[in-house]
C-alpha positions as CSV (number, residue, x, y, z in Angstrom):
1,X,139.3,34.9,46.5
2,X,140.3,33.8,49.8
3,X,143.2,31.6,50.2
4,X,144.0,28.4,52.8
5,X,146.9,26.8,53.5
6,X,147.0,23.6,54.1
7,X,149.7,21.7,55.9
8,X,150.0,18.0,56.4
9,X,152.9,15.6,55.7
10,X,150.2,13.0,53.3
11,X,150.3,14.0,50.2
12,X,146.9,12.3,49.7
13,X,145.6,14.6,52.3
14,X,146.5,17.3,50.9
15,X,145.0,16.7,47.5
16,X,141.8,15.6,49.2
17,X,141.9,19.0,50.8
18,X,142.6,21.1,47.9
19,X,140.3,19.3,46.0
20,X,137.3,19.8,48.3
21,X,138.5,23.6,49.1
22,X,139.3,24.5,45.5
23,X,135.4,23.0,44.3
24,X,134.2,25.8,46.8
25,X,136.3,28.2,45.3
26,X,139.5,28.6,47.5
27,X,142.5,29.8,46.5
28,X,144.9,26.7,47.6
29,X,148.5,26.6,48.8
30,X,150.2,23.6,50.5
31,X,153.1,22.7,52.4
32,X,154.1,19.0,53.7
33,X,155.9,20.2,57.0
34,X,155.8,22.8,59.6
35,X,158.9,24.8,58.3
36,X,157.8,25.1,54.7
37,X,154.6,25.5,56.0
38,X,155.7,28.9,57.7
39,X,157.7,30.0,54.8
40,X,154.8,29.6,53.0
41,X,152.8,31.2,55.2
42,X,154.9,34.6,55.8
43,X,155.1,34.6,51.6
44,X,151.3,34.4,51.0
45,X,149.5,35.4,54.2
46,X,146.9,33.2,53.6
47,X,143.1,33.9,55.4
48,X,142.9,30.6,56.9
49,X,145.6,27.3,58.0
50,X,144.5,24.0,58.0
51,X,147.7,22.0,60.1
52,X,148.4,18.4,60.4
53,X,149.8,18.1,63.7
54,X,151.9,15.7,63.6
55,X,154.5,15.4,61.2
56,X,158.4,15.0,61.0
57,X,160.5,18.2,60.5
58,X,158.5,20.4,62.1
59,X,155.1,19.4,63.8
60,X,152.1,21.4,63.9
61,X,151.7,22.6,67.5
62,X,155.4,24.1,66.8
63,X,154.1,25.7,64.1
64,X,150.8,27.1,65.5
65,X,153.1,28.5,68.0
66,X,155.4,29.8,65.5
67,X,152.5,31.5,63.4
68,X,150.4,33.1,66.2
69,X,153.8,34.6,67.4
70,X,154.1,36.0,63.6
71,X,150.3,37.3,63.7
72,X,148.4,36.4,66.6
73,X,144.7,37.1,64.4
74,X,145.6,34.0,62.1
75,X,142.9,31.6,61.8
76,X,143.8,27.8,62.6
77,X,142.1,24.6,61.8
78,X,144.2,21.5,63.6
79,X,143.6,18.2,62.0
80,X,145.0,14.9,63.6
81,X,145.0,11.1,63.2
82,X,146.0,10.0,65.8
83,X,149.4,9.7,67.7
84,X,151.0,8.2,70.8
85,X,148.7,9.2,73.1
86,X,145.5,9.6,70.8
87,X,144.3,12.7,68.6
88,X,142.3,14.5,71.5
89,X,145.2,14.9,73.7
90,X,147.1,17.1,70.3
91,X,143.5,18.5,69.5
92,X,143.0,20.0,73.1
93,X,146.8,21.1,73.0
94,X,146.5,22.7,69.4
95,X,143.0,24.8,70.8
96,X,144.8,25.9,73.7
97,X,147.9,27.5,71.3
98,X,145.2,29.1,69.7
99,X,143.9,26.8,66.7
100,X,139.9,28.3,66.5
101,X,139.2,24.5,65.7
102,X,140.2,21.1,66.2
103,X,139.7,18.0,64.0
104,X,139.8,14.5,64.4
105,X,139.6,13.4,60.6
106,X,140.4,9.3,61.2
107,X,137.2,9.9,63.8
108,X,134.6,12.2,61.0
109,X,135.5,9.4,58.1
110,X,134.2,6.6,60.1
């Protein structure tokens, strides 16, 4: 079974996630910040990352960083909201660290 890790500091994101992931049978771990998300991550070596991007602690272009340094083949979904200067700006960032994809969520539940 393959296995996602989701990362994203809402917890009702998260169980959205997992819910919709584990219905199309996913094997799901999660993590609510970029640090645990890496422990995680070097722990379970999960086939696929889905990363909030931003969040306190730790934010998720850090942490993309952090895990293509670790294993530069991980696959990367980035997800945002929004932020300071809009969700685009992070979502172009997070593609050119190496996220495969980029998501703007508030945008797709419109």
């Amino acid at each position: 079974m393959k296995q996602i890790l989701i990362i994203d500091d809402e917890a009702p994101i998260r169980k959205m996630l997992r819910i919709l992931l584990e219905k199309n049978d996913y094997a799901v771990i999660d993590a609510q910040d970029g640090s645990q998300g890496v422990k995680l991550f070097k722990e379970h070596k999960p086939d696929l990352i889905i990363t909030d991007l931003i969040m306190p602690e730790k934010e998720g272009l850090e942490t993309i960083i952090e895990i293509k340094k670790l294993n530069l083949d991980t696959k990367i979904i980035a997800i945002s909201g929004g932020g300071v200067v809009g969700p685009e700006t992070y979502l172009d960032l997070a593609k050119n660290l190496g996220a495969q994809y980029s998501f703007n969520w508030i945008f797709a539940i419109r």
